[in-house]
N, CA, C and O atoms as CSV, one atom per row, in Angstrom:
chain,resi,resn,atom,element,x,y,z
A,1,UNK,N,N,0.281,-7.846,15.699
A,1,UNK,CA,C,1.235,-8.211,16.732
A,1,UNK,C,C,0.756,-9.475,17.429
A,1,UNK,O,O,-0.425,-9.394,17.766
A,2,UNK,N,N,1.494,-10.888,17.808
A,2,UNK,CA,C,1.351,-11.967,18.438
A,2,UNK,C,C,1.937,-11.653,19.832
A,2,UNK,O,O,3.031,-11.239,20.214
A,3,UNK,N,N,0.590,-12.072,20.553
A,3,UNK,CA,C,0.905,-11.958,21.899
A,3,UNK,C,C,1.792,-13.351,22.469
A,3,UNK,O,O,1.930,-14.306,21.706
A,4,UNK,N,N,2.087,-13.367,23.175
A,4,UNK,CA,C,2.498,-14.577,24.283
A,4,UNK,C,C,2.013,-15.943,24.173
A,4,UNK,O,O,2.624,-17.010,24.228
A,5,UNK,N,N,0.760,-15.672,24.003
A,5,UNK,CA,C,-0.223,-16.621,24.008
A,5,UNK,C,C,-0.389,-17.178,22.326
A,5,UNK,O,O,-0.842,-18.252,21.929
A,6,UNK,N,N,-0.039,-16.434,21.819
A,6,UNK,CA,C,-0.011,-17.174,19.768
A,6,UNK,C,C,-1.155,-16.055,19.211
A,6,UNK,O,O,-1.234,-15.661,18.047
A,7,UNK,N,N,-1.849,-15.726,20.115
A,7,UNK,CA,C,-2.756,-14.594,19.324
A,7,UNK,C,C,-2.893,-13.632,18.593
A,7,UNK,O,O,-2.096,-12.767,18.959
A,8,UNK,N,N,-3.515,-13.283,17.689
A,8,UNK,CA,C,-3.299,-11.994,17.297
A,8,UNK,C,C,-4.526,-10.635,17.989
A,8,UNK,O,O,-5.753,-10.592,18.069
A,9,UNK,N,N,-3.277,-9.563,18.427
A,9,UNK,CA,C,-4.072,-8.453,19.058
A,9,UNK,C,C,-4.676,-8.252,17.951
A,9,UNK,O,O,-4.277,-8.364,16.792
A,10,UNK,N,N,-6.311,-7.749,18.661
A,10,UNK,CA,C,-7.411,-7.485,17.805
A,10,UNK,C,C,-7.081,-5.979,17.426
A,10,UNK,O,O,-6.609,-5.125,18.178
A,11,UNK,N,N,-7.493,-5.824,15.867
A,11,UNK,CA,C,-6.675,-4.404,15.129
A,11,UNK,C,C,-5.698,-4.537,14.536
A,11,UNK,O,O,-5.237,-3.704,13.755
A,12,UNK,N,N,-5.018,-6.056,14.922
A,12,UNK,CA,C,-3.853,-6.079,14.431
A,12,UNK,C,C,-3.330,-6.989,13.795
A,12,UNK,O,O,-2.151,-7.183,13.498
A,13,UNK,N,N,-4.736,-7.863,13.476
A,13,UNK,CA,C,-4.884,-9.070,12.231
A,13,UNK,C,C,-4.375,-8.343,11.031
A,13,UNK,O,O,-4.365,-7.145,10.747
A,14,UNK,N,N,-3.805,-9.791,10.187
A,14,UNK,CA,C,-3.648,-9.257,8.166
A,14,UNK,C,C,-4.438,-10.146,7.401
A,14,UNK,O,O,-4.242,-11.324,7.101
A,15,UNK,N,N,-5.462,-9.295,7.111
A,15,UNK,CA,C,-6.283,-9.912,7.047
A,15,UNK,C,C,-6.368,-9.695,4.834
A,15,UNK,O,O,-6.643,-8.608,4.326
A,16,UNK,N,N,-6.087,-10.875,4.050
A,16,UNK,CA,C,-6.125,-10.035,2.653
A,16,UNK,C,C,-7.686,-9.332,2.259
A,16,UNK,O,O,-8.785,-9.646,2.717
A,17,UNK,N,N,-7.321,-8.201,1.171
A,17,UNK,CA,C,-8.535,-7.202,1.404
A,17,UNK,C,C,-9.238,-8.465,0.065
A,17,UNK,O,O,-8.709,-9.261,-0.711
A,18,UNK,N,N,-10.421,-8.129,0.328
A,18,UNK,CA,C,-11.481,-8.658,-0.514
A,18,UNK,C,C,-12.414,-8.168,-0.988
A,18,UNK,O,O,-13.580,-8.548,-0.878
A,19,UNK,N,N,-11.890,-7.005,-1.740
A,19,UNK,CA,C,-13.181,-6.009,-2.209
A,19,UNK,C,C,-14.094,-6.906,-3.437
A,19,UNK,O,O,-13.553,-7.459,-4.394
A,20,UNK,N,N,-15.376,-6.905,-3.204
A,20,UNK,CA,C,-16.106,-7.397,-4.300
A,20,UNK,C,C,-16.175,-7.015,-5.630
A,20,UNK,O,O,-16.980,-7.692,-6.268
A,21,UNK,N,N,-15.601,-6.158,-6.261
A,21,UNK,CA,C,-15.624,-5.204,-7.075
A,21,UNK,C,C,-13.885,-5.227,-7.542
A,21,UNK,O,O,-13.312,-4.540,-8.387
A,22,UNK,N,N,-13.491,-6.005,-6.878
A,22,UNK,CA,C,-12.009,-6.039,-7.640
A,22,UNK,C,C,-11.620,-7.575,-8.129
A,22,UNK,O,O,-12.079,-8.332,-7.274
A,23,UNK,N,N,-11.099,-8.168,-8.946
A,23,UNK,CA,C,-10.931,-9.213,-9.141
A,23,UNK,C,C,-9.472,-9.839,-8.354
A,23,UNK,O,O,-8.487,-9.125,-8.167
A,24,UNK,N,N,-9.538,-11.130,-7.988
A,24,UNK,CA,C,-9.049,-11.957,-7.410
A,24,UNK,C,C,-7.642,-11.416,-7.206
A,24,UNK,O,O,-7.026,-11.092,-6.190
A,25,UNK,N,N,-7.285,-11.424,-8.696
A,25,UNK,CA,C,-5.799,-10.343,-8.472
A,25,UNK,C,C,-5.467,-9.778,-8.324
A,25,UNK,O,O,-4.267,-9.778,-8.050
A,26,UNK,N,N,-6.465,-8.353,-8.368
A,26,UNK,CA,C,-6.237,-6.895,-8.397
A,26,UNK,C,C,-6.046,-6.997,-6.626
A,26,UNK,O,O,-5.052,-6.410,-6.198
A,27,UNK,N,N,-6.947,-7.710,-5.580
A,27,UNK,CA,C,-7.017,-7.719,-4.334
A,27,UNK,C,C,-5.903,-8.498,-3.663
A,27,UNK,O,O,-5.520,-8.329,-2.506
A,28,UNK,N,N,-5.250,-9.718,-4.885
A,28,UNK,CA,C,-4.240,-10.118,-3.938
A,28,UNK,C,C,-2.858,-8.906,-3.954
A,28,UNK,O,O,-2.129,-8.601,-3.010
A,29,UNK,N,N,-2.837,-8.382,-5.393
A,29,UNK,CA,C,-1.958,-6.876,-5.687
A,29,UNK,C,C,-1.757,-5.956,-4.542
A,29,UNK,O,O,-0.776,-5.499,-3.955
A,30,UNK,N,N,-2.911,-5.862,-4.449
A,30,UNK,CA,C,-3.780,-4.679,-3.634
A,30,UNK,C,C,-3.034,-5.333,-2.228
A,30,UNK,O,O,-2.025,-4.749,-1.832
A,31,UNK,N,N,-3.433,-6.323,-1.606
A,31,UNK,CA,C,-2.810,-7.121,-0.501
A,31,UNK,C,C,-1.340,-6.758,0.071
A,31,UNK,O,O,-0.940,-6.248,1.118
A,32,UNK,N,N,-0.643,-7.318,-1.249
A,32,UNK,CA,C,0.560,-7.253,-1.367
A,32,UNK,C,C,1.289,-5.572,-1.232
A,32,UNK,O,O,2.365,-5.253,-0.727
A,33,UNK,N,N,0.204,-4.681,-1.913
A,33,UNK,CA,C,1.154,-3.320,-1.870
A,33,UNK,C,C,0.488,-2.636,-0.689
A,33,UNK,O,O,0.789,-1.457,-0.508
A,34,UNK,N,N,-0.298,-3.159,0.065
A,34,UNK,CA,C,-0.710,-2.393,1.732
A,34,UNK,C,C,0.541,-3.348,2.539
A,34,UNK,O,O,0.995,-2.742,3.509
A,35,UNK,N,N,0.912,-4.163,2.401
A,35,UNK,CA,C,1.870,-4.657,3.670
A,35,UNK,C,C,2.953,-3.952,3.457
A,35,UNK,O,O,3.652,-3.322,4.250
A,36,UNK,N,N,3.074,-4.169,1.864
A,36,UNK,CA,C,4.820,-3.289,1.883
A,36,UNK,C,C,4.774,-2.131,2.571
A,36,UNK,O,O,5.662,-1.796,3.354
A,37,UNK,N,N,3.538,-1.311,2.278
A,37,UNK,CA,C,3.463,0.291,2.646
A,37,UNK,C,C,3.311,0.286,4.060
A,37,UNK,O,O,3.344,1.338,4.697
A,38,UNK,N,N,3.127,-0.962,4.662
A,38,UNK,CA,C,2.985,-0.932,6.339
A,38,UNK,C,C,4.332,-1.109,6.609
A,38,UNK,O,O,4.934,-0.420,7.432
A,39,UNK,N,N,4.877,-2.070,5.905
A,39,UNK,CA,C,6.643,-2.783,6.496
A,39,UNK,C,C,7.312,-1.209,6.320
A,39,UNK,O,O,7.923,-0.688,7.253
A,40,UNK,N,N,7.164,-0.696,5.334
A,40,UNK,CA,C,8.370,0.228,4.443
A,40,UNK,C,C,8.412,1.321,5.704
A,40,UNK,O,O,7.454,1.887,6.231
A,41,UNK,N,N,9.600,1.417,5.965
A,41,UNK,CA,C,10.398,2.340,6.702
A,41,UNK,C,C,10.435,3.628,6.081
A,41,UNK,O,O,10.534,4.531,6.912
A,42,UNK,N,N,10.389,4.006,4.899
A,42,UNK,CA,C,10.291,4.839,4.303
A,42,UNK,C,C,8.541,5.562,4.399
A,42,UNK,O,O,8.312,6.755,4.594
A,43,UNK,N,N,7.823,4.825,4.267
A,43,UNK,CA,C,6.457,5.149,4.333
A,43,UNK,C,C,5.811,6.216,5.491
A,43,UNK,O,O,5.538,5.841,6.632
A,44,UNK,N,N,5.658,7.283,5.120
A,44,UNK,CA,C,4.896,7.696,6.664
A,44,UNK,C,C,4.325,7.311,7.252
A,44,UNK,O,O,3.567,6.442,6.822
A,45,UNK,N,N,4.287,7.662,8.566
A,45,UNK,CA,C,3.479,6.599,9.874
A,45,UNK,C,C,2.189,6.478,9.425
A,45,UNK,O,O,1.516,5.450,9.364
A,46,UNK,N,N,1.843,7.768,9.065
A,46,UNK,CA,C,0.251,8.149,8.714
A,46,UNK,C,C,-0.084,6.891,8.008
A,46,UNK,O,O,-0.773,6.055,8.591
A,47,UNK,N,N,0.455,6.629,6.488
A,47,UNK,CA,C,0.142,6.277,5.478
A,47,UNK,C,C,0.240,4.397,6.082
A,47,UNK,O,O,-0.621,3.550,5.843
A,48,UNK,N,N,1.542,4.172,6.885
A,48,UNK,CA,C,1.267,3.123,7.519
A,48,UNK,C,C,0.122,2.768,8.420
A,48,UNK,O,O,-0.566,1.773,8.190
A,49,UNK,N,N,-0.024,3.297,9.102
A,49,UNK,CA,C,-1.368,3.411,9.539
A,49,UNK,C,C,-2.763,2.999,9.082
A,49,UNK,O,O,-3.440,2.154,9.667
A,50,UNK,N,N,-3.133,3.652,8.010
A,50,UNK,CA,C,-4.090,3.857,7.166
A,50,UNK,C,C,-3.899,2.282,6.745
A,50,UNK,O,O,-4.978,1.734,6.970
A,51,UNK,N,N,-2.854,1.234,6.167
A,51,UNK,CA,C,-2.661,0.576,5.295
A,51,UNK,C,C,-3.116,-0.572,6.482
A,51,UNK,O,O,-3.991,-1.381,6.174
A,52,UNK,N,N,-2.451,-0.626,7.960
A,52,UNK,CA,C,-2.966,-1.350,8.642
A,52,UNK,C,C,-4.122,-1.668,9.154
A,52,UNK,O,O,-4.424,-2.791,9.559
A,53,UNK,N,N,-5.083,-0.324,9.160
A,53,UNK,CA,C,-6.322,-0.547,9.323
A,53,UNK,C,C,-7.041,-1.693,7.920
A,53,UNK,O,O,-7.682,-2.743,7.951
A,54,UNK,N,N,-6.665,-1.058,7.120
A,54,UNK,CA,C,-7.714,-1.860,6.083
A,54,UNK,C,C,-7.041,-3.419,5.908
A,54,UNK,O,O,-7.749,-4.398,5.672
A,55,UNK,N,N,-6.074,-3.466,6.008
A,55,UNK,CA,C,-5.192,-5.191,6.311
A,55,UNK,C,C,-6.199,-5.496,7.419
A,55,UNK,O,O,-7.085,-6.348,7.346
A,56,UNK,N,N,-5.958,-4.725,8.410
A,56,UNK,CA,C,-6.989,-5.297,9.649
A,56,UNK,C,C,-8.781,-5.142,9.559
A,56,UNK,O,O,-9.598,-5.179,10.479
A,57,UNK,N,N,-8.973,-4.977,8.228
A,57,UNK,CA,C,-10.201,-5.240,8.534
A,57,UNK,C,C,-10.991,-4.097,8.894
A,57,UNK,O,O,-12.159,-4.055,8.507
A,58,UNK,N,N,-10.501,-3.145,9.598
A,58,UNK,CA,C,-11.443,-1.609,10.469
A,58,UNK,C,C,-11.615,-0.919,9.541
A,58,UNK,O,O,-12.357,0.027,9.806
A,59,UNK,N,N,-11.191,-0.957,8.336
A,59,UNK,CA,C,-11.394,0.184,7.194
A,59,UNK,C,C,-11.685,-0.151,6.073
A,59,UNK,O,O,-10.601,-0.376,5.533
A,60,UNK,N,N,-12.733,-0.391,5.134
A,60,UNK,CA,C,-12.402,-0.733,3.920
A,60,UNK,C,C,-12.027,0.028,3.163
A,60,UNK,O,O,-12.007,1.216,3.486
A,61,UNK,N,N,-11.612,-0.370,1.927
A,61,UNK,CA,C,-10.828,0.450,0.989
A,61,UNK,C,C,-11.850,1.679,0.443
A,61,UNK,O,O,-11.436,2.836,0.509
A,62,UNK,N,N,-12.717,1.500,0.096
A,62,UNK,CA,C,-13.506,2.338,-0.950
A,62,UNK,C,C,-14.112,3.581,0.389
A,62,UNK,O,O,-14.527,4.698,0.082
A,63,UNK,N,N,-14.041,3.115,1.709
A,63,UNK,CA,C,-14.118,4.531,2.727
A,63,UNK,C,C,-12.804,5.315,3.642
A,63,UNK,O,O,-12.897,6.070,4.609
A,64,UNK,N,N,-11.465,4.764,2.857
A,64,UNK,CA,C,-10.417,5.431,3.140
A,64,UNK,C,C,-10.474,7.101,2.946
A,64,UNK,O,O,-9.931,7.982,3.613
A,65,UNK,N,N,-11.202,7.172,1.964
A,65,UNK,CA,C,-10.824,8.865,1.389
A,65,UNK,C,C,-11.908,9.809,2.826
A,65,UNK,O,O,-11.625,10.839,3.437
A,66,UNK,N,N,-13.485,8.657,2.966
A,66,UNK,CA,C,-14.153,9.540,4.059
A,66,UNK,C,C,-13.531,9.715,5.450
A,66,UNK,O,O,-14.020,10.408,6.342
A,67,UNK,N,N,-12.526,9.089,5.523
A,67,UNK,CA,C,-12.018,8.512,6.861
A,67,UNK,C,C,-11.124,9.656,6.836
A,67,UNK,O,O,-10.275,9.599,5.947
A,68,UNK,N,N,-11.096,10.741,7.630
A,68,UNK,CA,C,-10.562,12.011,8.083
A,68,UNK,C,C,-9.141,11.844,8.258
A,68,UNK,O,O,-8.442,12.796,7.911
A,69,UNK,N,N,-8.278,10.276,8.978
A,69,UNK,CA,C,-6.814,9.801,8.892
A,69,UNK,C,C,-6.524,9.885,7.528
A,69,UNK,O,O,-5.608,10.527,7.014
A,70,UNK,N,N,-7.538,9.053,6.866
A,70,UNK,CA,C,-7.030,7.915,5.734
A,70,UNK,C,C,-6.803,9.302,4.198
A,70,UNK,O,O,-6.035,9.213,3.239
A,71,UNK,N,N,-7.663,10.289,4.486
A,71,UNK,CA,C,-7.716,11.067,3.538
A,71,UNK,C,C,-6.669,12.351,3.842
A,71,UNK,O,O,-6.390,13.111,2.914
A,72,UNK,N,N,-6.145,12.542,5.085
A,72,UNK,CA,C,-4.632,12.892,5.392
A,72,UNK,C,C,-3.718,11.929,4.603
A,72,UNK,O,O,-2.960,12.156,3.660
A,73,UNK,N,N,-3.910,11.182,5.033
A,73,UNK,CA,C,-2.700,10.450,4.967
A,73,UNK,C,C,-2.350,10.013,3.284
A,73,UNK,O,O,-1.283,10.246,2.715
A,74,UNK,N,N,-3.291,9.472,2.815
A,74,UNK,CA,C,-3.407,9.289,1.316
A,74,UNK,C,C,-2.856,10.888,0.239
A,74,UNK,O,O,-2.300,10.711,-0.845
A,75,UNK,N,N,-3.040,11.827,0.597
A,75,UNK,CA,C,-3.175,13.614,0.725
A,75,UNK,C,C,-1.380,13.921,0.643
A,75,UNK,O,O,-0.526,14.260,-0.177
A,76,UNK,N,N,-1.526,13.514,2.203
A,76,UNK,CA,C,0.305,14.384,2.048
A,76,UNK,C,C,0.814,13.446,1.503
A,76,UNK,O,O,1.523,13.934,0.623
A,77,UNK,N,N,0.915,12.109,1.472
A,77,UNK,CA,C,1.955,10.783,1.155
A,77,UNK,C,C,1.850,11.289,-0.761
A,77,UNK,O,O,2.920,11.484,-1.337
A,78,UNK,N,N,0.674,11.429,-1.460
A,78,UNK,CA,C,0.401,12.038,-2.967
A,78,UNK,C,C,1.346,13.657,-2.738
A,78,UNK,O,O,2.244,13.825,-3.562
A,79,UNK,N,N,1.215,14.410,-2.027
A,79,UNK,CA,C,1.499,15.609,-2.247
A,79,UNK,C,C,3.924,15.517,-1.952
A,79,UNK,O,O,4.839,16.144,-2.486
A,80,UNK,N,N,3.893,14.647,-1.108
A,80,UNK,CA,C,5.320,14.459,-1.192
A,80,UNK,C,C,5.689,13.357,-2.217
A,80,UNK,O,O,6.918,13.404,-2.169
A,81,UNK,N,N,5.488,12.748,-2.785
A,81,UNK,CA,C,5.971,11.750,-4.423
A,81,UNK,C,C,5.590,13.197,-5.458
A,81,UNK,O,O,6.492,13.766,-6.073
A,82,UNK,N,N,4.492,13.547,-5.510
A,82,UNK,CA,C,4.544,14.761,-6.655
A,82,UNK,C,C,5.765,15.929,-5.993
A,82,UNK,O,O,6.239,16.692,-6.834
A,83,UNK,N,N,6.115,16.032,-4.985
A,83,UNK,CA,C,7.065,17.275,-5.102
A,83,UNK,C,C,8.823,16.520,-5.064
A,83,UNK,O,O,9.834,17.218,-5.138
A,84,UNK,N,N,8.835,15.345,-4.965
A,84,UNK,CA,C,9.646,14.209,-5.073
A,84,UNK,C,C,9.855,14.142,-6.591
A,84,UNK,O,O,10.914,14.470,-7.125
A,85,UNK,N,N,8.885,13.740,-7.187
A,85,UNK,CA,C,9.135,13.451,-8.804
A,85,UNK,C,C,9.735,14.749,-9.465
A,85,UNK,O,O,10.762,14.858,-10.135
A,86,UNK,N,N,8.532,15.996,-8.979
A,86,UNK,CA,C,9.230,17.400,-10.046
A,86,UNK,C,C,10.598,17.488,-9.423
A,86,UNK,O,O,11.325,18.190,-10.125
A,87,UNK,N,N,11.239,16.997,-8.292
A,87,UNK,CA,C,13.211,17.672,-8.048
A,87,UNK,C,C,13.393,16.613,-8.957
A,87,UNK,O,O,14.498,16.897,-9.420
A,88,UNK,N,N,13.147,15.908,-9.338
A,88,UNK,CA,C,13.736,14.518,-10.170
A,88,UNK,C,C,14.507,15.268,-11.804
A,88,UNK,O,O,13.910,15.676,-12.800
A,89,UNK,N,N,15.057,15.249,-11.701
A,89,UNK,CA,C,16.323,15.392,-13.554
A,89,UNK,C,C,15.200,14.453,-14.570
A,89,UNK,O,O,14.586,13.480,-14.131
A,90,UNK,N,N,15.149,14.671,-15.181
A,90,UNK,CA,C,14.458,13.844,-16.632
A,90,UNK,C,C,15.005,12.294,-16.912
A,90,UNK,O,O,14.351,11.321,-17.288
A,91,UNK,N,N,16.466,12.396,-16.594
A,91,UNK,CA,C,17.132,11.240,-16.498
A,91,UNK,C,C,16.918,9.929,-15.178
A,91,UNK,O,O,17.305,8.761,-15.213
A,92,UNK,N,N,16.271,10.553,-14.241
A,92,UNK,CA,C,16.450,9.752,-12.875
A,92,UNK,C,C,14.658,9.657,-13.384
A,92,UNK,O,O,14.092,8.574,-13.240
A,93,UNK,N,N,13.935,10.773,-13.925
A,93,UNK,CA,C,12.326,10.053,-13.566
A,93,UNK,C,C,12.438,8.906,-15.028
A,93,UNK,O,O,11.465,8.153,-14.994
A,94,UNK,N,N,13.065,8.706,-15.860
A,94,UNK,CA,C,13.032,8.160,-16.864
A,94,UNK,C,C,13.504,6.834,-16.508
A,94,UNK,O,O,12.970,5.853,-17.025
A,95,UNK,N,N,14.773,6.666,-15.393
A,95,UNK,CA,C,14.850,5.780,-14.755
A,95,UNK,C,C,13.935,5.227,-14.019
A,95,UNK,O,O,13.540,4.117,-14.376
A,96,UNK,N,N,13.517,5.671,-13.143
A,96,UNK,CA,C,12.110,5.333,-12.412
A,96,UNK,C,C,11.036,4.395,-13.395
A,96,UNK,O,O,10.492,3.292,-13.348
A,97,UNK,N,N,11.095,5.387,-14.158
A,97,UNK,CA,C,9.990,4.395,-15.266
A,97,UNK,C,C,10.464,2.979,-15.881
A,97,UNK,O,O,9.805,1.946,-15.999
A,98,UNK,N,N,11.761,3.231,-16.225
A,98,UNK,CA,C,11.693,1.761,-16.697
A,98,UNK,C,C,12.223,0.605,-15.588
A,98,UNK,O,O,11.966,-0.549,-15.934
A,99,UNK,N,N,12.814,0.732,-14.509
A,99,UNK,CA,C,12.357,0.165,-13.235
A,99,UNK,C,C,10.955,-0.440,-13.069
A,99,UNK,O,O,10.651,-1.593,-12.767
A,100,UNK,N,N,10.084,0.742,-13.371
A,100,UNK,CA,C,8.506,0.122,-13.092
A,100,UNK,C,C,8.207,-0.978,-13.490
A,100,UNK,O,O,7.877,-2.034,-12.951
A,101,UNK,N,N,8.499,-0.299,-15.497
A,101,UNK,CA,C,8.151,-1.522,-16.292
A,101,UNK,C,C,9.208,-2.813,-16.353
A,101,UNK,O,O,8.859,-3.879,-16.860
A,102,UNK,N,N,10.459,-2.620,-15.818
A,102,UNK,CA,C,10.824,-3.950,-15.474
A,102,UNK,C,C,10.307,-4.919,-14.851
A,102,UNK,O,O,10.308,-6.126,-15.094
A,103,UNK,N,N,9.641,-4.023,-13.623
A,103,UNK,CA,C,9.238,-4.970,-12.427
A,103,UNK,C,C,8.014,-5.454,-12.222
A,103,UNK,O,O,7.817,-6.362,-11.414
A,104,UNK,N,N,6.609,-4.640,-13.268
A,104,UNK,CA,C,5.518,-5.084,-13.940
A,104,UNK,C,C,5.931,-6.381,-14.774
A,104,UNK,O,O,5.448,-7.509,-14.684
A,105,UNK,N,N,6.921,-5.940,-15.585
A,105,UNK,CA,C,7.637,-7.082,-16.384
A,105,UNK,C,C,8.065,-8.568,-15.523
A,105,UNK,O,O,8.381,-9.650,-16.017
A,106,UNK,N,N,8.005,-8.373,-14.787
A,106,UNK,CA,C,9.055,-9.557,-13.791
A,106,UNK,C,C,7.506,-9.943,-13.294
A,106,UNK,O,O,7.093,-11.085,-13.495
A,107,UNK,N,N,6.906,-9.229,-12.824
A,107,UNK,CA,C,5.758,-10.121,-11.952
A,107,UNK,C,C,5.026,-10.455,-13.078
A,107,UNK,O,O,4.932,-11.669,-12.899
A,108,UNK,N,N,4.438,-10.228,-14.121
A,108,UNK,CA,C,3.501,-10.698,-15.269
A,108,UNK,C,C,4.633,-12.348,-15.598
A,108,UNK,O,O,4.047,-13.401,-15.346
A,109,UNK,N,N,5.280,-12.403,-15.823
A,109,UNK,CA,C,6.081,-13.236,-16.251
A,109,UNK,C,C,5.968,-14.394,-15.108
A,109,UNK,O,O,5.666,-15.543,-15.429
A,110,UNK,N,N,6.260,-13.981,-13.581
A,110,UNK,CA,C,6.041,-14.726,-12.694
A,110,UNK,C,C,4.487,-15.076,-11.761
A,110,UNK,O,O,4.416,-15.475,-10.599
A,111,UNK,N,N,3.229,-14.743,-12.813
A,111,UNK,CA,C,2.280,-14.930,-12.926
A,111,UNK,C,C,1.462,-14.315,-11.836
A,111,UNK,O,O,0.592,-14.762,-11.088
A,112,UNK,N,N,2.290,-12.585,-12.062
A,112,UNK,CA,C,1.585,-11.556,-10.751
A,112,UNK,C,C,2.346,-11.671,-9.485
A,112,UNK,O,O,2.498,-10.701,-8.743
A,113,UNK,N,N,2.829,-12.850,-9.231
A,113,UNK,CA,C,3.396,-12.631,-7.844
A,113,UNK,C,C,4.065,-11.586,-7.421
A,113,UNK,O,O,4.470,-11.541,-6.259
């Protein structure tokens, strides 16, 4: 959040993650799918949450699971897509899938972006 002043409240920098152990892309990926999961209206607060800390820096990725929020939140957000997918018809998760690979398809092509 930008205060008045042009600042950013501390906690509340976006900061891209830079795990040493991931390559250049996997972290700008990685970047890219914590903001959506912060923007997305759909996303639980929890899981938003969790995504803003490590954008901001207070969490790194590889101690999300010790982090008592982060391992809620990671927990139910997995436990509602798995009870999401099984109501799914064979026809709608089959859809889903090739959606995916469209859109894997679309960013490889547009060089990951």
């Amino acid at each position: 959040m930008n205060s008045s002043n042009g600042f950013t409240a501390p906690g509340d920098r976006d900061c891209p993650v830079e795990d040493k152990d991931l390559t250049q892309e996997q972290n700008e990926h990685l970047t890219r799918s914590l903001r959506a999961v912060r923007s997305s209206a759909s996303a639980p607060p929890a899981l938003q949450d969790l995504a803003r800390k490590v954008l901001g820096g207070r969490l790194e990725l590889k101690d999300a699971l010790d982090d008592p929020s982060g391992f809620r939140a990671l927990t139910d957000g997995l436990s509602g897509m798995r009870e999401s997918w099984r109501s799914m018809s064979p026809q709608d998760r089959q859809a889903v899938r090739t959606e995916v690979e469209e859109k894997a398809a679309e960013n490889e092509a547009d060089g990951g972006r």
